[in-house]
N, C-alpha and C positions, 0 to 999 in steps of 0.2 A: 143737245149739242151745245159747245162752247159758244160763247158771244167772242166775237173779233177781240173786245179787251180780255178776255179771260184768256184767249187766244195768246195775247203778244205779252202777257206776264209771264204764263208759259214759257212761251220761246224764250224771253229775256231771262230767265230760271236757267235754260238747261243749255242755252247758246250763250257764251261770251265774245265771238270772237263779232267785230263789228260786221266785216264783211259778209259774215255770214248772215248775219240779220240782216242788213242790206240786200242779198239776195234773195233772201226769205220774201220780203217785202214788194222785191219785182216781180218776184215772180205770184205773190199775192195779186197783184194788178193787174199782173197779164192775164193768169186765169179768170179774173173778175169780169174782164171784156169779151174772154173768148165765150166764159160764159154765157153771157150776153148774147153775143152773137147767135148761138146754138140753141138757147132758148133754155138752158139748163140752170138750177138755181147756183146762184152769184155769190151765195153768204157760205155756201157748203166746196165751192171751188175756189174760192179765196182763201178760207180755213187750212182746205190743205195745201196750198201752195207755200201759205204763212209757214207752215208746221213742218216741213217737209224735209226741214235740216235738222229735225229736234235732238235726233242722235248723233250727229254727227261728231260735236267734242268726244263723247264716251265711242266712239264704234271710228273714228280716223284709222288706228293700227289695227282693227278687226274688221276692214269691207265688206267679209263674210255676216255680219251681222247689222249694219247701217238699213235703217227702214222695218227689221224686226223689231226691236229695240223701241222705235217710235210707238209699231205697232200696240207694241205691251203697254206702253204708259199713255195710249190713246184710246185705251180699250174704255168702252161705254162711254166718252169724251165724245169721240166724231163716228159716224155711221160709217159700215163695211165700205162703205165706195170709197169714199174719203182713206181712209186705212188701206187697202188693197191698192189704192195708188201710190201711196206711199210708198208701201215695199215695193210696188210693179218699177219704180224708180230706180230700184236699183236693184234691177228684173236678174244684171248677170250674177249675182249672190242670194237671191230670194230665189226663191221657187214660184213667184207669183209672176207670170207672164202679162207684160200689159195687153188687154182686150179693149178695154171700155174707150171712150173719149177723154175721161176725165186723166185717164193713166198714160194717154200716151202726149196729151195736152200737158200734164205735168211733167213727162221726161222732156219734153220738145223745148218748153218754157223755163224750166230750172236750169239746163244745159244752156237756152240761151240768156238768160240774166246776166251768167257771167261772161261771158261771149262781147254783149254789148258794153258792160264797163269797161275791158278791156278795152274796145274800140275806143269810146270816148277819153279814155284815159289815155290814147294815143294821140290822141285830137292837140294840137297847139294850147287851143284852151280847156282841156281836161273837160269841157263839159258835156250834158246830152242835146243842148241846145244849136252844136255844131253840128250833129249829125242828117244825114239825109240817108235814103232808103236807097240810093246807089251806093255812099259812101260803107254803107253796110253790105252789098253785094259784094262790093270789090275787096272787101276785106274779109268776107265770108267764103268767095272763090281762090281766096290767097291763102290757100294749106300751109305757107311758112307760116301766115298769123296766126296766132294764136292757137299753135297746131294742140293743143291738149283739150279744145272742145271737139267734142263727138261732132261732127255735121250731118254725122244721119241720124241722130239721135233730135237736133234741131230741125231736120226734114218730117220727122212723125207728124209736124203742124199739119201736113197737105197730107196725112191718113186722116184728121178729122176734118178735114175741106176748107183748110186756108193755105193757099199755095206762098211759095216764101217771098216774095213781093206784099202780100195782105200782111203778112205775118209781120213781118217787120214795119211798115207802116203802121198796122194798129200799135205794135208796141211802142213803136215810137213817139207817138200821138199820147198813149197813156202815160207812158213813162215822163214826157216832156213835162206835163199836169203834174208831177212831186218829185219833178229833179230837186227844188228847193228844199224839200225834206230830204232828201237821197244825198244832198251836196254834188250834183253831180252836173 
């Protein structure tokens, strides 16, 4: 398996775009705690959260192929779990259905990375440090905001048993710990 730095040369290889490595990165941290939580390993659910946009410059005009693509230049890199969630991310173009914790923890957490910048970047002070876990309800219950996130796709958190109250307060708890790296 990759080491985390083998990891984000990687990404930094096949991703340019900033933002997207910045979501890479939350969503690395959010599965690192959900991890945690569940008692599952930390180092192989951070990996693929990291990893989980690697296609995305080359597969943007081709959806149908976004998470294969990963697949193939992940092969023998990270284990079937790891992989499998990958493409289970972008379950409506893969043929791979999310089942496990790890795959629907990753559509739930990648869906919401960008979700929250959003939010915060609505914030007066563009930071994560304004936000609170109502502030995030009320904006998560307001379908005008930010209507091009899935919300049931950020709801799969409460299939692996963190209702969306847990959910946003751990992330935001993690998140706050490398807004300074995140700029946010």
């Amino acid at each position: 398996m990759l080491s985390r730095e083998e990891a984000f040369v990687l990404l930094k290889k096949y991703v340019k775009d900033v933002n997207l490595i910045k979501n890479s990165i939350i969503a690395e941290a959010i599965l690192r705690q959900i991890a945690k939580r569940l008692g599952k390993d930390e180092e192989l659910w951070g990996l693929t959260g990291l990893l989980h946009n690697l296609d995305y410059d080359f597969t943007r005009e081709n959806p149908e192929k976004r998470g294969v693509l990963s697949a193939d230049l992940l092969e023998n890199l990270l284990p079937e779990e790891s992989i499998n969630a990958i493409k289970a991310n972008n379950y409506m173009h893969t043929d791979y259905i999310p089942i496990t914790s790890l795959d629907k923890s990753l559509i739930s957490t990648a869906e919401f990375a960008g979700f929250i910048v959003t939010v915060a970047e609505s914030m007066p002070s563009k930071k994560l440090s304004e936000l609170n876990v109502d502030t995030l309800l009320s904006r998560f219950n307001d379908l005008n905001f930010a209507s091009r996130y899935n919300r049931n796709k950020i709801k799969l958190c409460e299939d692996v048993g963190f209702d969306i109250n847990y959910f946003f307060k751990l992330t935001l708890i993690t998140l706050k710990q490398i807004s300074d790296y995140l700029k946010l």
